[in-house]
C-alpha positions as CSV (number, residue, x, y, z in Angstrom):
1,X,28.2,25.1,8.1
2,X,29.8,23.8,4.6
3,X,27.2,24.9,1.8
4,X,27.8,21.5,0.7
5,X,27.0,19.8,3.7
6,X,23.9,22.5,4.2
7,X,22.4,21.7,0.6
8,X,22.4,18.2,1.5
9,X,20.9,18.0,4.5
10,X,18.5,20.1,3.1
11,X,18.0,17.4,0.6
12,X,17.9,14.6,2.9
13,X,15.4,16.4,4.9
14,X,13.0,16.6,2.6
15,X,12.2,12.9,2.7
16,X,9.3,11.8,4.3
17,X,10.3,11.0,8.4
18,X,13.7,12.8,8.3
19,X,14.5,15.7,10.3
20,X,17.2,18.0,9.8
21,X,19.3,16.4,12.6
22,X,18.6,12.9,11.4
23,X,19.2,14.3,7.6
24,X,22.8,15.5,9.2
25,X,23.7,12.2,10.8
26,X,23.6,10.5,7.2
27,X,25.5,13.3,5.7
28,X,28.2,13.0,8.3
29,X,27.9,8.7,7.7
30,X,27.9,9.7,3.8
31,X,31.5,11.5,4.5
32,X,32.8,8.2,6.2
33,X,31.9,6.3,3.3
34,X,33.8,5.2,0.5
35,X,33.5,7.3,-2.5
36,X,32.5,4.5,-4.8
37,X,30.1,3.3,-2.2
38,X,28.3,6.7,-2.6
39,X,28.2,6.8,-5.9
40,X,27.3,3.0,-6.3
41,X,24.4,4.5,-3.9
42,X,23.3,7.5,-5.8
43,X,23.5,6.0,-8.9
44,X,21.6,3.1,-8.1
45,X,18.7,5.9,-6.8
46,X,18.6,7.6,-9.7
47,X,18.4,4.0,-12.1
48,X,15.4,3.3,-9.6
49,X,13.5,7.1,-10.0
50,X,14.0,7.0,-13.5
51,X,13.1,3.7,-14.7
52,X,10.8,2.0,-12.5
53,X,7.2,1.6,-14.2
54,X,3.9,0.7,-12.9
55,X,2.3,-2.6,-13.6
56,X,0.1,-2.2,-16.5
57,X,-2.1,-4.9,-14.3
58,X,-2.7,-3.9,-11.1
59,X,-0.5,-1.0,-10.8
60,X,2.5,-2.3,-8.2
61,X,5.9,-0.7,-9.2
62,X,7.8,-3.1,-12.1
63,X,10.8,-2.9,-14.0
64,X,8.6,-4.5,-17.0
65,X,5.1,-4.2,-18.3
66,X,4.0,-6.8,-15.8
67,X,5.5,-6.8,-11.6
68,X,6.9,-10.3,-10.7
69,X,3.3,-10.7,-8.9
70,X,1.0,-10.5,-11.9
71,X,3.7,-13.0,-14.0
72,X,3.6,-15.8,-11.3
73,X,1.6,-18.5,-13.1
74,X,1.3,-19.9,-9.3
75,X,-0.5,-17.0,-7.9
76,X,-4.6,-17.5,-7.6
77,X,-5.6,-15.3,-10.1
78,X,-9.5,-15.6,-9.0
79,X,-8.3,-13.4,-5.8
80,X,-7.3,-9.8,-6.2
81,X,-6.6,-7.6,-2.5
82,X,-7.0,-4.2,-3.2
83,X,-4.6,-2.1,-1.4
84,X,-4.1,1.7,-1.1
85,X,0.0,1.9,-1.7
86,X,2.9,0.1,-2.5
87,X,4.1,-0.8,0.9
88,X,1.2,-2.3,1.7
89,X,1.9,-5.2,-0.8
90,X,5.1,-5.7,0.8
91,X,4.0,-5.9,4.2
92,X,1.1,-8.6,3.3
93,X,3.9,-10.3,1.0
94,X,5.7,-10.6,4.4
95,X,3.1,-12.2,6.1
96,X,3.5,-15.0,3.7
97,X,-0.2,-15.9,4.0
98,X,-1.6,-14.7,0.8
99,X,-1.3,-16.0,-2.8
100,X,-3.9,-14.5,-4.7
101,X,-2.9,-11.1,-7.0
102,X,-3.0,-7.4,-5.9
103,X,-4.4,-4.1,-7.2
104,X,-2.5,-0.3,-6.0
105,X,-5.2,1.8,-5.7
106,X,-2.6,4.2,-5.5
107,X,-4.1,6.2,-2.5
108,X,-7.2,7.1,-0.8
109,X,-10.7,9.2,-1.8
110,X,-9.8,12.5,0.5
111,X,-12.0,15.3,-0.4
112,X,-9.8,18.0,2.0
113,X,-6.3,17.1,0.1
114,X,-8.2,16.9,-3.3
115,X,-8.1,13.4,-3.8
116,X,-11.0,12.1,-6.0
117,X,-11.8,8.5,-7.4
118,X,-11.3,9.6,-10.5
119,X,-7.6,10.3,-9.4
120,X,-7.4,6.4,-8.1
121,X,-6.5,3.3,-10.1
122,X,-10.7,2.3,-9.7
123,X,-11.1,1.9,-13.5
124,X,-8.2,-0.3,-13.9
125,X,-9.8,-2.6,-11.1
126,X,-13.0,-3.0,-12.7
127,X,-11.4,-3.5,-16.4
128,X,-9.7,-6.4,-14.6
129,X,-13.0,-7.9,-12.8
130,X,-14.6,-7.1,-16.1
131,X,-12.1,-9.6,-18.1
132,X,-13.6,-12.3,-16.1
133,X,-12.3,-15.0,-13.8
134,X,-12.0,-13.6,-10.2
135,X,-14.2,-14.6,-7.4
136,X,-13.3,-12.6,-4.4
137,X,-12.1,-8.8,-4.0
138,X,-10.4,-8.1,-1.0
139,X,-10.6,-4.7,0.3
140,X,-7.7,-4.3,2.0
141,X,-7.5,-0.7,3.2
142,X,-6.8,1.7,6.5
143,X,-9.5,2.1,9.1
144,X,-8.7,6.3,8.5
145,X,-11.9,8.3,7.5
146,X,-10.5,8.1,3.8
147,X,-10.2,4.4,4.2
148,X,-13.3,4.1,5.3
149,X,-14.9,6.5,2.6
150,X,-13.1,4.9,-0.4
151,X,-13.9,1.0,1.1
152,X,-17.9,2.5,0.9
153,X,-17.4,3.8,-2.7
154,X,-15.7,0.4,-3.7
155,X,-18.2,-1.6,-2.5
156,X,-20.6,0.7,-4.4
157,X,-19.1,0.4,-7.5
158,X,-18.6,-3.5,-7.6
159,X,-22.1,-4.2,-7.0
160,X,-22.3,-4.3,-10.7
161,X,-20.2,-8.2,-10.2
162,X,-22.7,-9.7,-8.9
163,X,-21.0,-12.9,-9.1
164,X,-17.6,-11.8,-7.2
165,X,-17.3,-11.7,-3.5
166,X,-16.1,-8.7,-1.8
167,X,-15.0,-8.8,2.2
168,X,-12.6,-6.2,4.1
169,X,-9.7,-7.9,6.1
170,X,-10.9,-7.8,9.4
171,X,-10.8,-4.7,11.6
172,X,-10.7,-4.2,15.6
173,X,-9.0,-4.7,18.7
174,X,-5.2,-5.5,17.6
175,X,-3.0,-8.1,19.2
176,X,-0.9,-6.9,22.8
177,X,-3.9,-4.2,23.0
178,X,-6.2,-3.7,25.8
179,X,-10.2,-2.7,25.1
180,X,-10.0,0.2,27.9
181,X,-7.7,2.2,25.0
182,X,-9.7,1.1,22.6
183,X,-11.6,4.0,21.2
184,X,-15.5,3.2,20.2
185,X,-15.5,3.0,16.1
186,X,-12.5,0.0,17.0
187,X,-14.5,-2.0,19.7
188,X,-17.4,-1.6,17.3
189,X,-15.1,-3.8,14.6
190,X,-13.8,-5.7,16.6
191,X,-17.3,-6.9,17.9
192,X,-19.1,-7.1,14.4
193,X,-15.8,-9.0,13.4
194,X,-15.8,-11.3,16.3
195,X,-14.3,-14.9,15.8
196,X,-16.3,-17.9,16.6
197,X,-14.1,-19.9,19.8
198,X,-16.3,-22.4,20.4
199,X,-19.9,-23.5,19.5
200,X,-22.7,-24.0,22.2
């Protein structure tokens, strides 16, 4: 093989999900490219790793002080869903069912991969509650161990808000799925979470 077309697959395989046959299908696609196309494509990589910011708010990625989210003067500002990453705003965004503002924990208490809270964006939460205003926090985070652990040490540590609201979005059986491969934590959820059809 080319050294060229090695060091980029090499390259292209170290993102997250891409394999090396995967990374050589998009080298090969790369070659059948146009040449500005590529470099329209690498240069507008490199613009986005070297000058995207984080919000000085709630931590979502910017390109100013403040993410689009945190400017909106139409978003409820007395809502905040905490989230663990990035993506996750995106895919509640999607949903189009939300309007309040967000906070980017910026991943999950894991004691094993040396994740503490202290390594979270916790502080920058409660400075925000502490400003005054919201009324509800949303915990918003994976039903993983970590999840779970971090969800317990945020409820812990807004106790001192009396005054704020704090639910979880709610967790169980998921739509299309059947209870028999359901494993016990998940029917557990799903039956503390349970949904009121009809009253008798």
């Amino acid at each position: 093989m080319s050294k060229l077309l090695d060091d980029v697959v090499g390259e292209l395989s170290r993102l997250p999900g891409i394999g090396r046959r995967t990374a050589l299908r998009l080298s090969l696609h790369l070659l059948r490219m146009d040449a500005e196309e590529v470099v329209r494509m690498a240069q507008s990589m490199s613009d986005f790793r070297t000058r995207i910011r984080y919000c000085a708010r709630c931590n979502n990625l910017s390109d100013e002080e403040l993410c689009p989210i945190c400017s909106d003067p139409s978003r409820d500002r007395s809502v905040i869903c905490v989230v663990e990453q990035v993506g996750d705003v995106l895919s509640i965004e999607n949903t189009r069912q939300y309007n309040g503002l967000y906070h980017v924990l910026g991943g999950v208490i894991s004691p094993m991969q040396g994740i503490a809270p202290s390594d979270l964006k916790i502080d920058l939460l409660l400075d925000n509650i502490a400003r005054g205003g919201v009324r509800e926090v949303i915990l918003a985070l994976g039903t993983t161990v970590e999840g779970e652990t971090t969800l317990f040490y945020l409820t812990r540590r807004l106790e001192q808000f009396p005054d704020v609201k704090v639910s979880t979005i709610a967790r169980g059986i998921g739509f299309g799925d059947e209870i028999e491969y359901a494993d016990e934590l998940t029917i557990a959820h799903a039956l503390h979470n349970r949904t009121l059809v009809r009253r008798g």
